[in-house]
N, C-alpha and C positions, 0 to 999 in steps of 0.2 A: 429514227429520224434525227438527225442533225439541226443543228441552232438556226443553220441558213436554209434548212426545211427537206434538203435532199440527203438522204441517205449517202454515204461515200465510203469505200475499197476499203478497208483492214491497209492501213500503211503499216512502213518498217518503223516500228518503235518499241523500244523493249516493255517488256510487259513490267509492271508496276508493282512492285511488292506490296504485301500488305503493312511493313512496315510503313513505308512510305506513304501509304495513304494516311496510317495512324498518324502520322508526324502533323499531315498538313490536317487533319483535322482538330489536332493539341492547338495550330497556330490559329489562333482565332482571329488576327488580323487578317492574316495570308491567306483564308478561306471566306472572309468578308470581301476583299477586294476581289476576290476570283469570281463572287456571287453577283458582285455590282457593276461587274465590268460585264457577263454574263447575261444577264437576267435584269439589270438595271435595281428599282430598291427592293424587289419581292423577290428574290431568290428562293429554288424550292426549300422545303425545312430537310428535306433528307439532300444537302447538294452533292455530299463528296461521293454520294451512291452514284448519282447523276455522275458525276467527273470518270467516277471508274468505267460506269459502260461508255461516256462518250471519248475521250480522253486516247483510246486504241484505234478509232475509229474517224474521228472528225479532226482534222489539222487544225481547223480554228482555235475549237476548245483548247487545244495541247498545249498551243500558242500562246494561247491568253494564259493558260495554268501556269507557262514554262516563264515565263513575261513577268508576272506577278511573284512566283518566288525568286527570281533572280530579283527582282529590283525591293521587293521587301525582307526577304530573308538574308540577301546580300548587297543588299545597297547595290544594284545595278552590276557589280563586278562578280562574279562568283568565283571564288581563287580557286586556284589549281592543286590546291592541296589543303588539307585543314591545315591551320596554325599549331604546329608545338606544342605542346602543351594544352590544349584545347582541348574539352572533351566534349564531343557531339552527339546528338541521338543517330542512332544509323538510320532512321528515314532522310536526315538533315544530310547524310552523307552522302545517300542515295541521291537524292535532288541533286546536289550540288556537281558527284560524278556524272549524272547524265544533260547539266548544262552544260558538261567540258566535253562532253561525247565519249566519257571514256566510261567501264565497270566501276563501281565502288572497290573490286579487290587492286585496280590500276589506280585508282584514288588516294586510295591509304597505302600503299606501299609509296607512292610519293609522301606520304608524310613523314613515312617510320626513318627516312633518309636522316641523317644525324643531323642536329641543330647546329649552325654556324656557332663557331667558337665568338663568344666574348672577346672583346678586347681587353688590354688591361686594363683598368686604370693607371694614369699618371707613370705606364710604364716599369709599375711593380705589383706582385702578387694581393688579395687582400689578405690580412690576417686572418687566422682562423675564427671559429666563433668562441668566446669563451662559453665552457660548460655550466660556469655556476648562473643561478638564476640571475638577471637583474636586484637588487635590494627595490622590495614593496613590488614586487614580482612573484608569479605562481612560477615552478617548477615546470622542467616540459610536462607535455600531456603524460598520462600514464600509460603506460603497454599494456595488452591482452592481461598479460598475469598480475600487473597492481591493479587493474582494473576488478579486478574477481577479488585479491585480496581487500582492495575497498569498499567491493559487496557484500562479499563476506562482514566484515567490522560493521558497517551499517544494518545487515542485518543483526545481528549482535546487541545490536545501539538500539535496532526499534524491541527486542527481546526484554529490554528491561526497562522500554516504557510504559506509562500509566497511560492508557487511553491516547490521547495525542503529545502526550505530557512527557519528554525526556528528561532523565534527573541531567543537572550541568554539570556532574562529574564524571560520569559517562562521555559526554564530549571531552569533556579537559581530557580525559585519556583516549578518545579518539584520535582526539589533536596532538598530545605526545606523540603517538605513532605514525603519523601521517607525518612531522614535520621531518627537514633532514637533519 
């Protein structure tokens, strides 16, 4: 039975992943308003179970589900592609390709489209970055393999402590090797 009390036909709507329902379940705003808009302030405690049988079945619900994440998860617009550089939950994707009526694999392939070139500034290149650190600056992050070599030394370093108690010469020689 449906919200408005009659039962109604299985419509054409794609079935619903379960990602996608993970999604809207993480969004704790966007399944509060779905519950209040719904059900008014007692929504059931199990609701997104309720959404999935209703949701294939009842246009209302679908409506109010599809209603609610465009205008809370995308502010009213839901774009037509994710943003560049953006990285989304694929339930988020999911949503978003089936308020455009299109698949998520027709979704993301609109994004992977190349990013608009930059302009220049002021009509010339920018410099490169310099490699040396800032002064009163850490060095870049460390790679996979200084990372292991820094684990390594540290382990090393708790090797010749006393209980929680490092000698500071141990350090001073940690820090020689760690510096450039």
């Amino acid at each position: 039975m449906s919200l408005s009390g009659v039962a109604l036909p299985e419509t054409v709507f794609r079935r619903v992943p379960a990602h996608a329902w993970s999604w809207l379940q993480r969004s704790r705003d966007v399944l509060s308003e779905i519950g209040t808009r719904l059900y008014g302030e007692d929504p059931p405690t199990q609701l997104t179970e309720e959404l999935r049988r209703l949701v294939p079945v009842d246009p209302f619900v679908r409506d109010v589900v599809l209603d609610v994440i465009r205008e809370r998860a995308f502010h009213g617009r839901p774009p037509d592609r994710r943003p560049h550089g953006a990285s989304w939950d694929r339930g988020l994707v999911w949503w978003a390709a089936a308020l455009n009526g299109v698949s998520p694999t027709e979704f993301e392939a609109a994004t992977t489209e190349p990013a608009p070139a930059q302009p220049r500034l002021f009509g010339h290149e920018p410099p490169p970055p310099d490699p040396r650190p800032a002064p009163g600056r850490p060095a870049r992050p460390p790679r996979v393999s200084d990372r292991e070599a820094l684990a390594d030394s540290l382990r090393s370093l708790l090797a010749e402590s006393d209980g929680d108690h490092v000698p500071a010469e141990a350090i001073r020689r940690l820090l020689r090797q760690l510096e450039p």
